[in-house]
C-alpha positions as CSV (number, residue, x, y, z in Angstrom):
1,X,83.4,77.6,68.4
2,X,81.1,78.9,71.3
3,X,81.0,82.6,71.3
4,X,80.6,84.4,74.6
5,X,81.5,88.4,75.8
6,X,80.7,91.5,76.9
7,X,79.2,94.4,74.4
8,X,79.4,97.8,75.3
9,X,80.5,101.2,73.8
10,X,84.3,101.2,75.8
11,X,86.0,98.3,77.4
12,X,89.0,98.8,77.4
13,X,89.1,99.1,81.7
14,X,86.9,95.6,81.5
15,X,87.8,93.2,84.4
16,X,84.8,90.9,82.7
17,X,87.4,88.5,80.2
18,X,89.3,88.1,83.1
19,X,86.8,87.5,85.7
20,X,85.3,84.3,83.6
21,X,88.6,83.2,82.8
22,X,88.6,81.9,86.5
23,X,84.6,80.8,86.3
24,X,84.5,79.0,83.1
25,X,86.2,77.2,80.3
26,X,85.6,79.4,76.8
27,X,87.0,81.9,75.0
28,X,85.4,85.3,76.0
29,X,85.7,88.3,73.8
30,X,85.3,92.1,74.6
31,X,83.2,93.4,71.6
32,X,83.0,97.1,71.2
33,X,80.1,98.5,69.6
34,X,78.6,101.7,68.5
35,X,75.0,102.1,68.2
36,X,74.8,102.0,64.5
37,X,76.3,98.4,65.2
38,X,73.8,97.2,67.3
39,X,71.0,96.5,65.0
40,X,73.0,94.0,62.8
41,X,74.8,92.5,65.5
42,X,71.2,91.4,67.3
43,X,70.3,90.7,63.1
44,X,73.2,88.2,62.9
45,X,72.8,86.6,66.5
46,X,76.5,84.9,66.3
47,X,76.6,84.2,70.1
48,X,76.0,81.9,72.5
49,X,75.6,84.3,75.2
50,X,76.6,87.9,75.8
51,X,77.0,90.2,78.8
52,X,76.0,93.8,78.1
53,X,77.3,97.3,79.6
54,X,77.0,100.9,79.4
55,X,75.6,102.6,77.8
56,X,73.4,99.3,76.0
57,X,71.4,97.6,79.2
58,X,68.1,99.5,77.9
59,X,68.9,99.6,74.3
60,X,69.1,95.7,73.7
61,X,65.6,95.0,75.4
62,X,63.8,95.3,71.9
63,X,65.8,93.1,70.5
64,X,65.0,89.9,73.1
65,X,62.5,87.6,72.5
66,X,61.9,87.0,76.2
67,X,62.9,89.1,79.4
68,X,63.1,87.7,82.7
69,X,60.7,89.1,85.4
70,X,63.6,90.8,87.5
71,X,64.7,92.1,84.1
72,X,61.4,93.5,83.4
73,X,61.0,95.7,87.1
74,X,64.2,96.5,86.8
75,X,63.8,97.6,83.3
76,X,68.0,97.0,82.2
77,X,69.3,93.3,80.6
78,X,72.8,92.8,81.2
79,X,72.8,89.1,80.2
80,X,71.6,87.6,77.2
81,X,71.1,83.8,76.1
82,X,70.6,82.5,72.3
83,X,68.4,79.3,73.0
84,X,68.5,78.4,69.4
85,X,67.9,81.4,67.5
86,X,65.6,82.7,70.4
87,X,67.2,85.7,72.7
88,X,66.3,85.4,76.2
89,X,67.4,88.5,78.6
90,X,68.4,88.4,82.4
91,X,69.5,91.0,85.2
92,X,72.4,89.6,86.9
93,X,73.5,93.1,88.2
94,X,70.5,92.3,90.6
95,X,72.0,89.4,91.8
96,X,75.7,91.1,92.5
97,X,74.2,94.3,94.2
98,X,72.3,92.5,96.5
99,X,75.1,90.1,97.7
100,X,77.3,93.2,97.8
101,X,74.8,95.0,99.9
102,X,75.0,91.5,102.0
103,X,79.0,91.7,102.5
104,X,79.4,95.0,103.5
105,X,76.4,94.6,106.2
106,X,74.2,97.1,105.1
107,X,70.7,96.4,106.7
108,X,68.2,98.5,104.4
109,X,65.1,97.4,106.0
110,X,63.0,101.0,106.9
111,X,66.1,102.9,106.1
112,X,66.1,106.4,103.8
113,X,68.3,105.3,100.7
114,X,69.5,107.8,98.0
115,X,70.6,105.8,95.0
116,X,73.2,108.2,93.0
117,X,72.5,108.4,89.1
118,X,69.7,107.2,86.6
119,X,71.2,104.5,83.8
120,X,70.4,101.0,84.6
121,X,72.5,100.1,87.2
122,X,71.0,103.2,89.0
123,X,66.9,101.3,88.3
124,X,68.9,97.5,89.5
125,X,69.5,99.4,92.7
126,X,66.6,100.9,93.1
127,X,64.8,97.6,92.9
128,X,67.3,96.2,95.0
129,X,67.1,98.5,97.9
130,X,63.0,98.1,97.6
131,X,62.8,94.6,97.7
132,X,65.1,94.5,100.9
133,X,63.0,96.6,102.6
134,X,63.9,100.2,102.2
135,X,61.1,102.4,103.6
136,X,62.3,105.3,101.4
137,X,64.3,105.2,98.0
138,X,65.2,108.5,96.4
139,X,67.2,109.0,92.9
140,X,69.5,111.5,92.8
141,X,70.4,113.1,89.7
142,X,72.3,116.4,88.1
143,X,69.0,117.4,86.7
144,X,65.8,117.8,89.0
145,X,62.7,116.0,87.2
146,X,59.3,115.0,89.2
147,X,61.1,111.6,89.1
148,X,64.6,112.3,90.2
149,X,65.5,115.0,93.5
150,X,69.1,116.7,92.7
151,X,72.3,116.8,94.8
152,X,71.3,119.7,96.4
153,X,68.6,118.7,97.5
154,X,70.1,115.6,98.8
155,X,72.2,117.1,101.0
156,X,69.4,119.6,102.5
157,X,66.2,117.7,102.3
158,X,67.6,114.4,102.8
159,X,70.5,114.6,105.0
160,X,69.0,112.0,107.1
161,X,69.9,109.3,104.2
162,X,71.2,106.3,106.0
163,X,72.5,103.9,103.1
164,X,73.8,105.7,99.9
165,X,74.5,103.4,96.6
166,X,76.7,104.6,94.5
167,X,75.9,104.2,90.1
168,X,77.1,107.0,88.8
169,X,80.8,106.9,86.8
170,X,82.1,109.6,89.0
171,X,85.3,108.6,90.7
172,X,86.0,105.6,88.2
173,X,89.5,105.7,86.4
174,X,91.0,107.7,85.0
175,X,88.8,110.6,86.9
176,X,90.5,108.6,90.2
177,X,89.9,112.3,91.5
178,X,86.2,113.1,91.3
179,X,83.3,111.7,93.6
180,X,79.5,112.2,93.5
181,X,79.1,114.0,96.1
182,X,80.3,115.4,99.9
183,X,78.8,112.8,102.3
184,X,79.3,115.5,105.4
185,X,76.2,116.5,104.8
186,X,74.9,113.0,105.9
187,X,74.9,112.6,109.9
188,X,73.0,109.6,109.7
189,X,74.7,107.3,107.3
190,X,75.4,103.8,108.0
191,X,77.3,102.7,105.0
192,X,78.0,103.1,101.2
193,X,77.8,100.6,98.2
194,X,79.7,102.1,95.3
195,X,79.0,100.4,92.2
196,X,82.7,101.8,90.4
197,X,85.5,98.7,90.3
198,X,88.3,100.4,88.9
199,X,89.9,101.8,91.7
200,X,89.1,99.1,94.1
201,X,88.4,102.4,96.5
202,X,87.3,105.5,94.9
203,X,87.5,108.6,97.1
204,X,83.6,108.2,97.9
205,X,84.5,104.9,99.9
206,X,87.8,106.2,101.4
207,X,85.9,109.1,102.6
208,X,83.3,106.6,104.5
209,X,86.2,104.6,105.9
210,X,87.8,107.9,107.5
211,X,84.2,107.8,109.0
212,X,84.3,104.4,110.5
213,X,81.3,103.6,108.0
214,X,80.5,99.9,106.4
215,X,81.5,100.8,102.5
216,X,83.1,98.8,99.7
217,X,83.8,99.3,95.9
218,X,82.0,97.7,93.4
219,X,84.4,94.6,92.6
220,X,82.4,92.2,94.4
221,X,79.3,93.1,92.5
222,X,81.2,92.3,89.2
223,X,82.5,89.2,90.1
224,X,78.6,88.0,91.5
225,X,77.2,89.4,88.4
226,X,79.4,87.5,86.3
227,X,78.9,84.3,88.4
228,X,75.1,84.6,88.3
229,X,75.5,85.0,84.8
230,X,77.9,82.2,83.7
231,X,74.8,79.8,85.3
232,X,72.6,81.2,82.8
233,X,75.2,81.0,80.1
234,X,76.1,77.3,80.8
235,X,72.6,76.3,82.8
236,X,74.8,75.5,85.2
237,X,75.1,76.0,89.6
238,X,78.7,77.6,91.0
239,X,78.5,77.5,95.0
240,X,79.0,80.6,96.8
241,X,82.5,79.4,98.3
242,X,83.6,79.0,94.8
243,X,82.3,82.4,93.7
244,X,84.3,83.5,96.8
245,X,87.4,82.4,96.1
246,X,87.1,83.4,92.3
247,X,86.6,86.8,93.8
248,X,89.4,86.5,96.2
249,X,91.8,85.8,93.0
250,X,90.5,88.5,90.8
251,X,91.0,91.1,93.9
252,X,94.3,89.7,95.2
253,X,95.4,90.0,91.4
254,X,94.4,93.6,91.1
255,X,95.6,95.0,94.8
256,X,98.7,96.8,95.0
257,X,100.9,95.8,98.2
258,X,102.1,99.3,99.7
259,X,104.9,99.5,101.9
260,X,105.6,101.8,104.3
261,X,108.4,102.2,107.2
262,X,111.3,104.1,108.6
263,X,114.0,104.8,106.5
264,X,116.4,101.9,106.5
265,X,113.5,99.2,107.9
266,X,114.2,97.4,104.6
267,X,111.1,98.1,102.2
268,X,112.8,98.0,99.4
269,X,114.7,94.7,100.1
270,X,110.9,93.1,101.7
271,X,109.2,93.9,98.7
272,X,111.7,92.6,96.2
273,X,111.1,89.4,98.3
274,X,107.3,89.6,97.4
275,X,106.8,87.4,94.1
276,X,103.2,87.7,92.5
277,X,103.4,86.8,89.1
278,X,102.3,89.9,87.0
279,X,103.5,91.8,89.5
280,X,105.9,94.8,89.0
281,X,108.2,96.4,91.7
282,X,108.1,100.1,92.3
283,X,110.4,102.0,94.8
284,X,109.0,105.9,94.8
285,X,112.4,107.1,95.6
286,X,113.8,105.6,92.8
287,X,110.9,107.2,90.4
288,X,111.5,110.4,91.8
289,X,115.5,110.3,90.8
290,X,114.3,109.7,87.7
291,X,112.0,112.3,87.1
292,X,114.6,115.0,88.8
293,X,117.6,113.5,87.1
294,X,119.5,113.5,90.2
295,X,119.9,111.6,93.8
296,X,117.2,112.9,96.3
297,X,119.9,114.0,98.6
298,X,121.0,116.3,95.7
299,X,117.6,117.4,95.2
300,X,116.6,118.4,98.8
301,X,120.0,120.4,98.7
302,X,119.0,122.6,95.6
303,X,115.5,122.9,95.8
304,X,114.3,122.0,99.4
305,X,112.2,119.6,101.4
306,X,109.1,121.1,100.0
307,X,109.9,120.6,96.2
308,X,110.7,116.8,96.8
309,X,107.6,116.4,99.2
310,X,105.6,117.8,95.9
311,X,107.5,115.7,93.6
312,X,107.1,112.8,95.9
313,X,103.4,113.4,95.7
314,X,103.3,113.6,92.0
315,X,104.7,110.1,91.7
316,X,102.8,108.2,94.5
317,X,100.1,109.4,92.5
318,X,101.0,108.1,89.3
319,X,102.2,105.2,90.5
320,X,99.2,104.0,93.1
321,X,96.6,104.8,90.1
322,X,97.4,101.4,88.4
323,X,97.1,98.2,90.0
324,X,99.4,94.7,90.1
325,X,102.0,97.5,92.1
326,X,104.7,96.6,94.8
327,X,105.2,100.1,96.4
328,X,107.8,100.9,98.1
329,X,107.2,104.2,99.7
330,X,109.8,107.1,100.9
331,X,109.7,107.3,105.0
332,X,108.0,110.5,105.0
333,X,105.2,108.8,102.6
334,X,103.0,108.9,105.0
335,X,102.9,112.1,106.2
336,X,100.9,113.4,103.2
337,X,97.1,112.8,103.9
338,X,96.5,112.9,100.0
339,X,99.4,110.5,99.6
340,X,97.8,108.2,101.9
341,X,94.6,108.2,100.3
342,X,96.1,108.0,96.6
343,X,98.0,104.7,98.0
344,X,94.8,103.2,99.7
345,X,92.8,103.2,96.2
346,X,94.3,100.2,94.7
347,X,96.4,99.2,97.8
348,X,96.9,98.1,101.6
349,X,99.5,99.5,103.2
350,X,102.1,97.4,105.4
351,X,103.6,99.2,108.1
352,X,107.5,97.5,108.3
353,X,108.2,98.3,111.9
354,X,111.6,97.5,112.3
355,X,112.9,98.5,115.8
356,X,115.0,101.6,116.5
357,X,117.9,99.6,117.1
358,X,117.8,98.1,113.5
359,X,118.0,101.3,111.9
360,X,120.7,102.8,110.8
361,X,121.7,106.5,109.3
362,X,123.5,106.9,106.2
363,X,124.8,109.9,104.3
364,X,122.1,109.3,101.6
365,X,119.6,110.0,103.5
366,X,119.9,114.0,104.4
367,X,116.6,114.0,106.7
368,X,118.1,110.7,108.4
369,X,121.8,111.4,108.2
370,X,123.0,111.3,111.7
371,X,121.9,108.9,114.8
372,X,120.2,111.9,116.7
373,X,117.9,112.9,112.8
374,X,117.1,108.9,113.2
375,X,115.8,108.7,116.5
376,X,114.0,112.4,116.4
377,X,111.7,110.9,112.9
378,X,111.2,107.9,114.6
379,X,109.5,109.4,117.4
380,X,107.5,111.9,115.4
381,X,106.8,109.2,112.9
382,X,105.5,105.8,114.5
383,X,102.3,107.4,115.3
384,X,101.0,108.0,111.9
385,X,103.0,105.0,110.9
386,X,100.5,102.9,112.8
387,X,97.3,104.8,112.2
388,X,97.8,104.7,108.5
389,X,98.4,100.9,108.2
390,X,96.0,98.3,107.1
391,X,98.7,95.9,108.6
392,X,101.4,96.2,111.0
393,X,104.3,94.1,110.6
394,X,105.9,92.8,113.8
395,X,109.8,93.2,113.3
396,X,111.2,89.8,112.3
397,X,114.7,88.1,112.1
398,X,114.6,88.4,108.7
399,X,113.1,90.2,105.3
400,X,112.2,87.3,103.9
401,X,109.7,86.2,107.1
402,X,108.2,89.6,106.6
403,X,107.6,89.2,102.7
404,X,105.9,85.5,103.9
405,X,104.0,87.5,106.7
406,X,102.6,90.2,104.3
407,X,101.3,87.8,101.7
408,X,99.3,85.8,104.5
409,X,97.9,88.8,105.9
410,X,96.6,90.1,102.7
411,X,94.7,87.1,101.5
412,X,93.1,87.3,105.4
413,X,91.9,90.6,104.6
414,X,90.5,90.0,101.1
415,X,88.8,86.9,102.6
């Protein structure tokens, strides 16, 4: 049997089994390894060919019999090839920064560039940004060496930084809450690469998107990587609208479907319509009568608004952390900031905007109880309804044209 994987220290957040599941046919394993391990594992050489990951990319150099050019500059091997008996290291993390550079239509030529963090991802990107023409490219780091400027620094001395990359862990699950640094310092910048997958948008990139900035996670880059390396594994060619729609897969499998509407505009009954296999309905209101033990009528009427908004918040949270989600939000979701931006991590949101006249109050509902409650949250409401959306569903005859129109729409916007 061919053996093929990833080694690294943890993997248990690994996307890389199931991104070659869709790029080639063998069994790839997720091997775990201290660094007492390594020496006997390189000893034995019982692989065909092996991706490598934190904190190793450096470490396994010594250990190769030949390292790529690329490899060499860069000064990192994430991809290794047993030719018989003969080790052979690659850089394929230069291949899937670059072409995630490309998507998000970053032009570096003679642009300032501060690349956060110093492992190897951190020298790929420097090499990167250099080779497409970056007049200045400055490593940022926690400590201040005659190599590396700090964050404070950054922010004073280089607030004029145009492109920032993103390889530090900060902001990757499950520190969802974290990010490198404060990017209003930055007047200037054009755009963000953020090397962390896992949530597909860290609060680094949601912060650029408030901005109107080019920025995208790191997914992209993973899934290039791994396509750049499965040629080397198999000395084979995949055409980019193959690697595309591998991507495509592995994204649309991982992004939560949020929805979000007027009480009564049928969320719950739309995204009960919505079948993704591996997929797993969640209705917020229903979580939060779990967690209180009661209905949220009862809860509102003993504690207050406030407490349920808070408990609301708690659970959007929670539940937007984790991906393969069908959210269905509260109506008053929305008008959270955070709970926006803890949706928007792993998730689009799909605005249901069911017309006045197809909503109806119910006793269940104390903030929407009577006709006149209704029609006065509907007014206040639509406007952040539509600025929050990613997509705006046009009120339809029926739920089940809706559920059709949100799947379409979403494999649009990951295309």
């Amino acid at each position: 049997m061919k053996k093929y994987g990833c080694i690294g220290k943890k993997l248990t957040h690994s996307f890389s089994k199931e991104i070659h599941s869709h790029l080639a046919d063998y069994e790839y394993e997720l091997i775990e390894l201290t660094e007492d391990e390594i020496p006997s594992f390189f000893e034995k050489k019982d692989f065909e060919a092996i991706n490598v990951t934190i904190p190793y990319k450096q470490t396994v150099i010594p250990y190769l019999d030949s390292v790529s050019d690329i490899a060499k500059r860069i000064g990192a091997v994430n991809t290794i090839v047993n030719k018989n008996g003969i080790l052979f290291g690659y850089n394929t993390d230069y291949y899937g920064m670059s072409r995630l550079i490309e998507r998000i239509g970053l032009d570096l030529k003679d642009k300032k560039v501060l690349v956060l963090g110093t492992g190897g991802t951190s020298k790929t990107a420097r090499v990167v940004a250099s080779d497409m023409g970056a007049s200045t490219v400055l490593t940022v780091s926690r400590t201040k060496t005659d190599e590396f400027i700090s964050y404070d620094d950054a922010a004073v001395l280089h607030s004029d930084a145009e492109i920032i990359i993103n390889t530090t862990p900060s902001g990757m699950y499950p520190d969802c809450e974290s990010k490198p640094l404060d990017i209003s310092h930055f007047d200037m910048l054009e755009g963000i690469a953020d090397a962390v997958y896992n949530p597909l948008c860290t609060n680094l990139i949601l912060d650029a998107k408030e901005r109107g900035l080019k920025a995208e996670g790191g997914l992209y880059m993973l899934v290039m990587q791994a396509v750049a390396a499965v040629e080397k594994f198999l000395d084979t060619e995949i055409d980019m609208d193959t690697a595309d729609k591998v991507f495509a897969s592995v994204y649309a499998s991982k992004e939560n479907i949020v929805l979000t509407g007027m009480p009564g505009s049928g969320k719950s009954t739309v995204g009960k319509l919505i079948d993704i296999d591996g997929y797993e309905f969640v209705d917020t209101d229903t979580e939060i009568e779990k967690r209180c033990g009661c209905s949220i009528k009862e809860l509102i009427a003993s504690k207050g608004e406030k407490y349920f908004r808070d408990l609301e918040t708690e659970v959007i949270r929670d539940v937007s952390s984790n991906s393969c989600k069908i959210i269905s939000t509260g109506g008053g979701a929305i008008l959270r900031p955070e709970n926006v931006r803890y949706l928007k991590r792993n998730g689009k949101l799909f605005f249901i905007n069911a017309s006045l006249s197809r909503l109806v109050a119910t006793d269940d509902r104390p903030l929407s109880d009577t006709e006149d409650k209704l029609k006065k949250l509907y007014n206040e409401r639509m406007d952040i309804y539509n600025a929050t959306a990613d997509v705006i569903v046009p009120d339809m005859e029926t739920p089940e044209e809706e559920a059709e129109y949100i799947l379409n729409k979403r494999m649009e916007l990951i295309l």
